[in-house]
C-alpha positions in Angstrom: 0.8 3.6 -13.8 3.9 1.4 -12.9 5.0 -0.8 -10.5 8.9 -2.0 -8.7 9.0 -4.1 -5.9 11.9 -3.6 -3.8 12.8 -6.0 -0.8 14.4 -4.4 2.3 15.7 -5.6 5.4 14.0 -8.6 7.0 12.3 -9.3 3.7 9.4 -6.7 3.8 8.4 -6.0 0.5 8.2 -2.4 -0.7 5.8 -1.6 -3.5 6.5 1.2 -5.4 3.2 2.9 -7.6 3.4 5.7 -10.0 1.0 7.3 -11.4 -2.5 7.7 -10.7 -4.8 4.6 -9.4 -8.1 5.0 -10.7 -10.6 3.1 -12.7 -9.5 0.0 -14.2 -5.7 1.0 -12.9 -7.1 -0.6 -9.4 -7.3 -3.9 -10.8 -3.5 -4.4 -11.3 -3.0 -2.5 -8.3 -4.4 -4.7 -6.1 -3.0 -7.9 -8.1 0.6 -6.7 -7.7 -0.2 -6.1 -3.8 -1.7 -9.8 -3.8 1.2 -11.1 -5.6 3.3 -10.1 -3.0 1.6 -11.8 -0.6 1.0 -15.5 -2.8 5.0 -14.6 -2.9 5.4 -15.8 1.0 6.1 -12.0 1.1 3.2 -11.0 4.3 4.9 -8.2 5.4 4.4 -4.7 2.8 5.2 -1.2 2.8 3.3 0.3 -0.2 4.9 3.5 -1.2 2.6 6.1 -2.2 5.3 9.2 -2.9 4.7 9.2 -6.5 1.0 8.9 -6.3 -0.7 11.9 -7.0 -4.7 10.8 -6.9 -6.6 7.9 -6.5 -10.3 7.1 -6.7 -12.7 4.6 -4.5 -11.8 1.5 -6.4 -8.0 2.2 -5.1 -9.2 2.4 -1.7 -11.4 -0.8 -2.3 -8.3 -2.6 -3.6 -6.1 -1.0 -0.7 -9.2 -2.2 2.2 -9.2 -5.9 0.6 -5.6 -6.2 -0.2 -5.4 -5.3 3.7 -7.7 -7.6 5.2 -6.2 -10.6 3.2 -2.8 -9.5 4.7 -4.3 -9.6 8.2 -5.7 -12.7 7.4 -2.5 -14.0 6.6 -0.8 -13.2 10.0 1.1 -10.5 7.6 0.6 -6.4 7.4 0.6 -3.9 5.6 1.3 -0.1 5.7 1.5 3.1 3.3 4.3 4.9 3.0 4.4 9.0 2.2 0.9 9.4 0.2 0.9 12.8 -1.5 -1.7 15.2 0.1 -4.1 15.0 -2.1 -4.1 11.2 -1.2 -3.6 11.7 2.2 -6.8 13.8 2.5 -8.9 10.5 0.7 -7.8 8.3 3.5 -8.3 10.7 6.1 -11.9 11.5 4.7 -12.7 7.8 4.3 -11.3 7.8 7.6 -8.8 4.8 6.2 -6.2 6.5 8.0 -8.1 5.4 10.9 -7.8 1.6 9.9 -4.3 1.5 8.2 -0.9 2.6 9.5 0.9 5.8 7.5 4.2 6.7 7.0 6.7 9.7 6.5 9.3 7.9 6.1 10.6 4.1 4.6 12.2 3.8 7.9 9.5 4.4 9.9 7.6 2.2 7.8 9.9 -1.1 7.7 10.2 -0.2 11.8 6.3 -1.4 12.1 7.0 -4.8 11.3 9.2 -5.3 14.2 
């Protein structure tokens, strides 16, 4: 699994994962999120495209990782989860909690 953090327009950081986020992988997931956010960095778009599966402890990293952000006065979205990803948050009902996006724009457009 690896990890590039890109920063787009009005500083919103944009976390880009690939591989798949299971097991132990969900540890350093959800550091690099946090890091972002000790960063001064509350605003993230976490961008899912190259993600193909993910297991409970990625959701638990994604539902803590979230509720510090909140916390924080920040937020954070996904961006583009592959189906197979797409059908964990929507049977977790995640989807429910957290905002998803198609496309980066639509994405970095949720922090205005």
């Amino acid at each position: 699994m690896n990890f590039e953090t890109t920063i787009g327009e009005q500083n919103i950081s944009i976390l880009h994962v690939e591989g798949k986020i299971l097991g132990n992988a969900a540890d350093a997931f959800r550091k690099e999120m946090n890091e972002q956010l000790q960063t001064g960095r509350d605003r993230l778009v976490v961008d899912l495209m190259n993600v193909p599966l993910i297991d409970s402890s990625a959701l638990g990293a994604i539902v803590v990782t979230l509720k510090s952000y909140q916390r924080s006065g920040g937020k954070l979205v996904l961006l583009n989860p592959q189906k197979a990803v797409r059908e964990v948050l929507e049977v977790t009902q995640l989807n429910t909690v957290i905002e998803i996006y198609d496309t980066e724009e639509g994405a970095c457009a949720a922090f205005v």
